[in-house]
C-alpha positions in Angstrom: 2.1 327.8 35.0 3.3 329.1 31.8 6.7 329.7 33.3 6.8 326.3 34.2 6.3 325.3 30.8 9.2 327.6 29.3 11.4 326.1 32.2 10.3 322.4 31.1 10.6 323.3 27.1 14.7 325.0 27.7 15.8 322.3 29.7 14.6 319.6 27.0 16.4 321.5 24.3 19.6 321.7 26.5 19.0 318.0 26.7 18.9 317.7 22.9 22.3 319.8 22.3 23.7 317.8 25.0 22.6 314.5 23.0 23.8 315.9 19.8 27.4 317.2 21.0 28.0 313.2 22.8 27.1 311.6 19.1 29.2 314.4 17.3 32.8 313.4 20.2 32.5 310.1 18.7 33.5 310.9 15.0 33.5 308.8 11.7 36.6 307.1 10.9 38.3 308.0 7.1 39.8 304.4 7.0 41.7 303.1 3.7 43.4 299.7 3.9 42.3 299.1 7.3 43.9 302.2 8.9 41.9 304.7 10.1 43.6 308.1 8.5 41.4 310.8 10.7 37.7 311.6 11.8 34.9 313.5 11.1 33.0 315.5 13.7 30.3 316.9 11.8 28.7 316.6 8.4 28.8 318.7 5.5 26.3 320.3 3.5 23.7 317.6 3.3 26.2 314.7 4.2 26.2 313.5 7.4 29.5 312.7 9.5 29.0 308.4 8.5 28.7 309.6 4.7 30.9 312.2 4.4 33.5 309.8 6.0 32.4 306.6 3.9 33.0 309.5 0.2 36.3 310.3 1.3 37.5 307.0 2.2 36.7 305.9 -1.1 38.4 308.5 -3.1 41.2 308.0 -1.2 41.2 304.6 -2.1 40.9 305.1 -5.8 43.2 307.2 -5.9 46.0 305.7 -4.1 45.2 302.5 -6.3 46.5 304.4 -9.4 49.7 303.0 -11.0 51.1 306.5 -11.4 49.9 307.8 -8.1 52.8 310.0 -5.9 51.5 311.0 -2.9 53.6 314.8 -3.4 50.5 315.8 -6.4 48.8 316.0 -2.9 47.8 319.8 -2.4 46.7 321.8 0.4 44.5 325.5 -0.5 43.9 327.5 2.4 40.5 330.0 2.0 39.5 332.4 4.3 36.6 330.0 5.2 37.2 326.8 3.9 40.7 324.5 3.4 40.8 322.3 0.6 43.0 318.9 0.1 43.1 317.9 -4.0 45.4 315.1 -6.1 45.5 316.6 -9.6 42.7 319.0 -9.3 40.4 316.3 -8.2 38.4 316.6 -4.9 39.6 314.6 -2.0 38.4 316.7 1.0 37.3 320.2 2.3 37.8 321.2 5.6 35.7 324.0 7.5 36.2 326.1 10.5 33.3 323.7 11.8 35.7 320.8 11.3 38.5 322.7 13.4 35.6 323.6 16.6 36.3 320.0 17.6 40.2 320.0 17.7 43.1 322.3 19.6 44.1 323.5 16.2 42.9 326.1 13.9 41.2 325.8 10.1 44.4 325.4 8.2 46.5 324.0 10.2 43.9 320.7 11.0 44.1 320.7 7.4 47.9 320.4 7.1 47.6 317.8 9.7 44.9 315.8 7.5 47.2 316.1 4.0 50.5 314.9 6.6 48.8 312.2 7.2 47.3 311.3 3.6 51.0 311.7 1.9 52.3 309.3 5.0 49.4 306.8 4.7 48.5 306.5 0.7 52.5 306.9 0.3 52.4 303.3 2.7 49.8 302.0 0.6 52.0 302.8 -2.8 54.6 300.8 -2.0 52.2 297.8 -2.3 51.6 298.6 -6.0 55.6 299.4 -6.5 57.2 297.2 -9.3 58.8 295.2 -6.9 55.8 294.6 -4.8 53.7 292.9 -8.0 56.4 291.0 -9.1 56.7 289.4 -5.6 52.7 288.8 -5.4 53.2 287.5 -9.3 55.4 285.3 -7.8 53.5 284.4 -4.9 50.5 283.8 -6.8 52.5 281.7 -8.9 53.3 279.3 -6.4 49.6 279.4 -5.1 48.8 277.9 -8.0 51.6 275.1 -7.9 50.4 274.5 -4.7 46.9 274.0 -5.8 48.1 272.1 -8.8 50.6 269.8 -6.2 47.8 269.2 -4.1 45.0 268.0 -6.9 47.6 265.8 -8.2 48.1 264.6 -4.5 44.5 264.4 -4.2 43.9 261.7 -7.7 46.6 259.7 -6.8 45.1 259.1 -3.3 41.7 258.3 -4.6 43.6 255.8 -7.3 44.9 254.3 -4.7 41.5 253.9 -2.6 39.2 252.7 -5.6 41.8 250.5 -6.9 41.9 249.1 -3.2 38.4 249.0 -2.6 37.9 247.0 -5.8 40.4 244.5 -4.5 38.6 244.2 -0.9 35.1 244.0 -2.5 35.8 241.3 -5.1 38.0 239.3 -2.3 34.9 239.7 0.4 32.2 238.6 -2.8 34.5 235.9 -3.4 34.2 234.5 0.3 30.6 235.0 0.2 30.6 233.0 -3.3 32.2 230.5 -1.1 29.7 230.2 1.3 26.7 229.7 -1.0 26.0 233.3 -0.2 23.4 235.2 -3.0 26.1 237.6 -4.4 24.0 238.6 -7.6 23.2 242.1 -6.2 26.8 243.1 -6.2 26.9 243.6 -9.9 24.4 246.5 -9.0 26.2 247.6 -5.9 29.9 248.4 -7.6 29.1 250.8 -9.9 27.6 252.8 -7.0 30.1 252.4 -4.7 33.2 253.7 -7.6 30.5 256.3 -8.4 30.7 257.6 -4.7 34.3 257.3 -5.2 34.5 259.8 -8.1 32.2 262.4 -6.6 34.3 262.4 -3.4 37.0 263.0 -5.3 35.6 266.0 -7.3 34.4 267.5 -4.4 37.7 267.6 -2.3 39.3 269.0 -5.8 36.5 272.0 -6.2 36.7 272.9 -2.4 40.6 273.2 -2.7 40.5 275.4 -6.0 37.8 277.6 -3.9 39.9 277.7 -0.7 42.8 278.7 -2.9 41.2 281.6 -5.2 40.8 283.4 -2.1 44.3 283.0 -0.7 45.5 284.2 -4.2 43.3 287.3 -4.4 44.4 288.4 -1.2 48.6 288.7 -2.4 47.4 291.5 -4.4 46.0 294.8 -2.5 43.7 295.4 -5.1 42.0 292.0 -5.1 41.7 291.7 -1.5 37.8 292.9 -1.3 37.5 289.4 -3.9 39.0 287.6 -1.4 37.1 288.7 1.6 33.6 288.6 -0.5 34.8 284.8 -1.4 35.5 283.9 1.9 32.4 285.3 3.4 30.5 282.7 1.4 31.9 280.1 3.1 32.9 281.8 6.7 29.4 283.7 7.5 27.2 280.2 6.5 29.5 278.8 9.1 29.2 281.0 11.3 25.2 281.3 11.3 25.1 278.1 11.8 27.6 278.2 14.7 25.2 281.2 16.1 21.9 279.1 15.3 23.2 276.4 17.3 24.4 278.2 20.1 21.1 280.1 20.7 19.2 276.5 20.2 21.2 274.7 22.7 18.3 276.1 25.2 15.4 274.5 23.3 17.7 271.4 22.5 17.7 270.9 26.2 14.2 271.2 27.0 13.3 268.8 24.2 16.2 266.1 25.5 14.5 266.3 28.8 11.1 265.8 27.6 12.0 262.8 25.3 13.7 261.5 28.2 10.9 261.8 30.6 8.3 260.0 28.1 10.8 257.7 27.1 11.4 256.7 30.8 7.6 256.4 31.5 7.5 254.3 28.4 9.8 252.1 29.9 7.9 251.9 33.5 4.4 251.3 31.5 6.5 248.5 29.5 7.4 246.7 32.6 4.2 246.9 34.3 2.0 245.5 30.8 5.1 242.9 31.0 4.3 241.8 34.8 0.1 241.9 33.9 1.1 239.7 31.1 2.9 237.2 33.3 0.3 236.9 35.8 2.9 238.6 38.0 0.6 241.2 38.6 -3.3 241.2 38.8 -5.7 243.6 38.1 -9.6 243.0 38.6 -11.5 242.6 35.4 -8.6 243.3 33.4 -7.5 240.4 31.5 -3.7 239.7 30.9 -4.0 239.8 26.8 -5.0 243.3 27.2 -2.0 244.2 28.8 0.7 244.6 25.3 -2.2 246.2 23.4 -2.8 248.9 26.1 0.9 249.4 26.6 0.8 250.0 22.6 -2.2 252.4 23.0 -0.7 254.2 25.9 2.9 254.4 24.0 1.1 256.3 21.2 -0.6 258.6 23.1 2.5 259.8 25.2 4.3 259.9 22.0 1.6 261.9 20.7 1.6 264.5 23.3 5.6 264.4 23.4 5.5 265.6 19.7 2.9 267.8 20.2 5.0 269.5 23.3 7.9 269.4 21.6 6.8 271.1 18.1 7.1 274.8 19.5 10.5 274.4 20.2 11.3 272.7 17.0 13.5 275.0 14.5 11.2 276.7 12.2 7.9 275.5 13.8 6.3 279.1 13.8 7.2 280.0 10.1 4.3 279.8 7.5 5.8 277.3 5.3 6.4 274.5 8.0 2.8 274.8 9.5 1.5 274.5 5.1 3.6 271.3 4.8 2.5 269.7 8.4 -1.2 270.9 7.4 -1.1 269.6 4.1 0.4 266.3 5.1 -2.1 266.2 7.6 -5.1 266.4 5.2 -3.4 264.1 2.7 -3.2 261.5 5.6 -7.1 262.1 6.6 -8.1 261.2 3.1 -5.7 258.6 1.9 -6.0 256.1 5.4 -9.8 256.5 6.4 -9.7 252.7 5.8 -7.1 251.8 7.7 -7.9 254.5 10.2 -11.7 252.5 10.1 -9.4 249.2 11.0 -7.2 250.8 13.4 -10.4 251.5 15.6 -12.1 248.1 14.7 -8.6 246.4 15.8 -9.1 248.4 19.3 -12.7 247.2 19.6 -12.0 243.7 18.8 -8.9 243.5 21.6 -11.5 244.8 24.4 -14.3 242.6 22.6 -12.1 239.4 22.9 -13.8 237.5 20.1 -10.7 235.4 19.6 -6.8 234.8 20.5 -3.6 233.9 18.6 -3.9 229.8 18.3 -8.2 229.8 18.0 -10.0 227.7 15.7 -12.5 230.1 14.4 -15.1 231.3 11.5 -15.2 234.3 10.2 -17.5 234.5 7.2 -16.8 231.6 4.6 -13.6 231.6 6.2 -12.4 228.7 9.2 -8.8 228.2 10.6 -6.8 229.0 12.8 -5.6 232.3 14.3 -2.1 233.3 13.3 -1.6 236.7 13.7 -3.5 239.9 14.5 -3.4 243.3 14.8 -4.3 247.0 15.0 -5.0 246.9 11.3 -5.6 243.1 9.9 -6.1 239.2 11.5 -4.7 236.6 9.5 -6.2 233.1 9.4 -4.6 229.7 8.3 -7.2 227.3 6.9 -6.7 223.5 7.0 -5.2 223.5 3.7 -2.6 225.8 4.8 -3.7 228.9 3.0 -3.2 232.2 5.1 -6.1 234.7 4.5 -6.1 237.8 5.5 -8.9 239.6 7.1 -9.7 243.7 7.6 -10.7 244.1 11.0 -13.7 246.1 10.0 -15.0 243.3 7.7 -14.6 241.0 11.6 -16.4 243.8 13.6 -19.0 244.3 11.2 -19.7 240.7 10.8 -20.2 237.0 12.9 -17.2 235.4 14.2 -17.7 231.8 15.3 -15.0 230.8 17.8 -14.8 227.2 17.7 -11.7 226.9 20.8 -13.0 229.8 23.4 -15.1 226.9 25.4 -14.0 223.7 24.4 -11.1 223.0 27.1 -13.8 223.5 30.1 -17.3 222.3 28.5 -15.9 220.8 25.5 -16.6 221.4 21.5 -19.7 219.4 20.3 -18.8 217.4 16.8 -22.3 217.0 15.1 -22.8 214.5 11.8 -26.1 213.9 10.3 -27.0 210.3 9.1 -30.5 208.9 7.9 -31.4 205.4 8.6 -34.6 203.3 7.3 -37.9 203.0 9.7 -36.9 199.1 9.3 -34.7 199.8 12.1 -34.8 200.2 15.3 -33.9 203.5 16.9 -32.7 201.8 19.8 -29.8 200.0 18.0 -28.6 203.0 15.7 -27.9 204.8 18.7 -26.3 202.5 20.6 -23.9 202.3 16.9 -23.3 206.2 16.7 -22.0 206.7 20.4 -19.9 203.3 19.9 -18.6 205.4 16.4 -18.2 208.1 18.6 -16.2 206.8 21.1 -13.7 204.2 19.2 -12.8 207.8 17.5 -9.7 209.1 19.1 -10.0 212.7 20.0 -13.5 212.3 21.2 -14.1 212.9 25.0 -16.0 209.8 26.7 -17.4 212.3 29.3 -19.3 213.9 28.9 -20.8 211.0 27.0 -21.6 211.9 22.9 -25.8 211.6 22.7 -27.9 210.8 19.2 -31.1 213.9 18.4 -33.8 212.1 15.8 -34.2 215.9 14.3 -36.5 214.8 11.9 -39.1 211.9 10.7 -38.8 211.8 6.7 -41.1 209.9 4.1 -38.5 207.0 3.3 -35.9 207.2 6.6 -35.3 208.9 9.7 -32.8 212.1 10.0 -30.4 211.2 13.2 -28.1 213.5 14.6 -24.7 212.5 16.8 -23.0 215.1 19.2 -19.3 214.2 20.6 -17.6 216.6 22.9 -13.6 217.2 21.8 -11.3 219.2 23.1 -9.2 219.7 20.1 -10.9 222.1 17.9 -7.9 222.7 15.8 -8.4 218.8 14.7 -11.8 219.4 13.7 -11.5 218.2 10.0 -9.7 215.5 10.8 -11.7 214.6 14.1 -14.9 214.4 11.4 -12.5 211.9 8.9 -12.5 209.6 11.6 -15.7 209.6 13.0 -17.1 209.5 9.5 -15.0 206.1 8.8 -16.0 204.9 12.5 -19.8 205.5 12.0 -19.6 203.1 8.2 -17.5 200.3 10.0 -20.4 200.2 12.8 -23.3 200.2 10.7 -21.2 197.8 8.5 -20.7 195.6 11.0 -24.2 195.6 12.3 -25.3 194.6 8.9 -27.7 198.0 8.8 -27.9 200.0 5.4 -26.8 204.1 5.9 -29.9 205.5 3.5 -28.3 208.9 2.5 -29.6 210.5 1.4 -32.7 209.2 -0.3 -32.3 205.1 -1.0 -35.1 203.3 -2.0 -34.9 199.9 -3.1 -36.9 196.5 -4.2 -36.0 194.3 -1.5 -37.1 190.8 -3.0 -34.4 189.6 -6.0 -32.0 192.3 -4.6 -28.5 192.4 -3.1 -28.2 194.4 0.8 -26.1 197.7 0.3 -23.2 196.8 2.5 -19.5 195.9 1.4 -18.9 192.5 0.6 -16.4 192.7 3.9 -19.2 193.1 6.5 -22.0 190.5 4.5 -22.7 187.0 6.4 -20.6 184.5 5.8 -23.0 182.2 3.3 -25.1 185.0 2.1 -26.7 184.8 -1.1 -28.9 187.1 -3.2 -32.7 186.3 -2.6 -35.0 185.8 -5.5 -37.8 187.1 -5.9 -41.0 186.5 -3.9 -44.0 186.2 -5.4 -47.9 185.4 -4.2 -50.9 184.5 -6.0 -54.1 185.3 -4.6 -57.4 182.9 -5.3 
């Protein structure tokens, strides 16, 4: 067993070497202007091969950056255990018999290969900083900049052009509308915004050249160029994150276009179907056809509902913390600030099941009568008889009585009632054969059912009398009530009977009947008065 366990612990550490000696064939690259020089194979003192390779490239760099630099102040010092490469008696690199284990060649000649190729290379990378080389970036840079400065100038002469034209186009187009009796006061408040959009165009296409060319100029000279690349960065790695973003959303992007397109479809279908209900086309039992837009709207919430609901995971951002505090704290702010009109919502639901009333109804809903104009989810709205529109909470309907004066008058007919009190002089008989004539010479009033007269009460001076007239036109209710009014005081009138309303008492004897002078007999006089002595 124990042998086993030596055999298992050698082989892992063979393993390890193994591992170690594949990571060391790669090497570090020593790179210095995008050349890679030579690589390292193994660390050094505490350095690993990535930052022993990222010290020396950048003292290679500085020093080949110097104005005075000559590559032949490179030196070579062979040691008996160590080779060292120095500019000036400055460090550049130290190469070990470690070092020379990974190539064909020995200690100090590696190292004569390594300062070959630093004299060839930083000698390359000299020539950039030569006299000759500046002045033709100076000069390069110099027309940069006359580019830049061409192109601005380009750049305010075209937007001259466009807001002098655009000033001509909108006076010419308010001028037409001027023409047509067209309200054209709101352009005075509309031009300044639209030269203001104008000038920040232009001052963003200026900035966004200058940027695009401070980048292009860094990079003429070698020792700018890291500016240059940081300065593009800004502008290339947004880009391209958003590039990346997008790509790796298309996936989601697709599931949520086929989910919206699946509710929106079924939308559609539930749409046609509330349509056909609505019609009459097509009947279901119980279910009236006024219910059939208001359930489609109920139904087209919900699936939206659920759509959003399905569709927030795969919305960008959805799971961090900041999205779910705003869409909980909108949430809340929503629960508090519409309980009332979450209380009207649901009283608007009740009252389209409950069927109280319909668009066109002549109803009564609390001190309030008219006519039905508009409802929904969250108010009705009621035109009286004097054309005001009042508006009504649907909670303030559900919680209270709702008279509908239209819902049975076209198949039993609306009963008109008007009270009138006669004297007991007259006979019962006769003031109801007058009210149902009244009644009927109205227009509006149905003759059948015939309109009937209740006695609804026997007073001390006169009797209470109550007429009922069936209409079908409960929207003409005031006016129906005009008429019959003016009917009921020609009959009476004309029947030469007093209307004692409401309390009329009078000395008969030396006093004139209580009827216009119209309706009196012809040859009627006032009586005197009467008197009897007794004994």
């Amino acid at each position: 067993m124990l042998r086993c366990c030596l055999i298992l612990i050698l082989l892992i550490n063979v393993f390890k070497v193994e591992a170690q000696k594949t990571v060391a064939v790669k090497g570090e690259p020593v790179i210095v202007n995008r050349d890679t020089l030579f690589k390292f194979y193994t660390g050094q003192g505490l350095l690993s091969p990535t930052e022993r390779a990222a010290i020396v490239s950048k003292r290679i760099r500085n020093i080949s950056s110097r104005l005075d630099f000559n590559p032949d102040s490179l030196l070579l010092k062979n040691d008996t255990s160590i080779s060292v490469i120095t500019y000036k008696s400055e460090l550049i690199l130290a190469i070990t018999n470690k070092d020379a284990s990974f190539s064909e060649l020995d200690r100090p000649q590696l190292a004569a290969s390594y300062l070959t190729v630093l004299k060839k290379k930083s000698g390359n990378a000299f020539q950039n900083f030569s006299f000759k080389a500046m002045v033709t970036s100076a000069l390069e840079a110099v027309a940069v900049i006359a580019g830049l400065l061409l192109l601005i100038w380009g750049v305010n002469r075209a937007f001259r052009w466009i807001n002098d034209k655009s000033l001509k186009l909108w006076e010419s187009r308010i001028a037409k509308l001027g023409k047509k009796g067209a309200p054209i006061g709101y352009a005075v408040h509309l031009l300044p915004i639209l030269t203001n959009l104008i000038r920040v165009a232009r001052l963003f296409i200026i900035l966004l050249l200058i940027y695009l060319a401070l980048p292009l100029a860094f990079f003429i000279f070698p020792w700018t160029k890291p500016i240059a690349t940081e300065l593009l960065s800004y502008v290339i790695n947004p880009v391209k994150d958003i590039v990346q973003a997008v790509v790796h959303y298309i996936p989601k992007l697709l599931t949520i276009a086929v989910i919206y397109f699946v509710t929106y479809y079924l939308v559609k279908l539930i749409k046609f179907i509330a349509k056909e209900i609505e019609n009459g086309d097509f009947v279901i039992k119980n279910f009236y056809p006024e219910w059939a837009l208001p359930t489609f709207n109920i139904i087209r919430i919900l699936l939206y509902t659920f759509m959003f609901v399905v569709i927030f995971p795969y919305l960008p951002g959805s799971d961090s913390r900041v999205f779910q505090g705003v869409t909980l704290f909108f949430g809340v702010l929503f629960s508090f600030g519409s309980s009332s009109a979450i209380s009207n919502i649901v009283a608007g639901i009740v009252l389209t099941y409950m069927r109280p009333f319909k668009i066109g109804d002549r109803v009564r809903v609390g001190e309030v009568t008219g006519d039905v104009v508009e409802k929904n989810l969250l108010i009705t709205r009621i035109r009286t008889s004097k054309n005001e529109d009042i508006t009504v909470p649907n909670s303030s309907i559900l919680g209270g009585a709702t008279i509908n004066y239209s819902s049975s008058s076209i198949k039993l007919g609306l009963i008109l009632n008007t009270n009138i009190t006669i004297g007991y002089d007259t006979p019962w008989t006769a003031v109801y054969q007058l009210l149902i004539d009244a009644a009927l010479a109205t227009e509006g009033i149905k003759t059948e059912p015939k309109p009937f007269v209740l006695q609804i009460s026997l007073n001390e001076f006169h009797v209470t009398y109550q007429l009922n007239a069936y209409t079908s036109l409960p929207n003409n209710m005031s006016t129906l009530y005009s008429r019959l009014h003016q009917n009921i005081q020609d009959k009476f009138n004309e029947a030469g009977i007093e209307i004692m309303s409401p309390h009329f008492t009078s000395l008969r004897d030396g006093n004139e009947i209580r009827i216009p002078g119209d309706y009196k007999p012809e040859g009627y006089e006032k009586p005197g008065f009467k008197v009897e002595k007794e004994g």
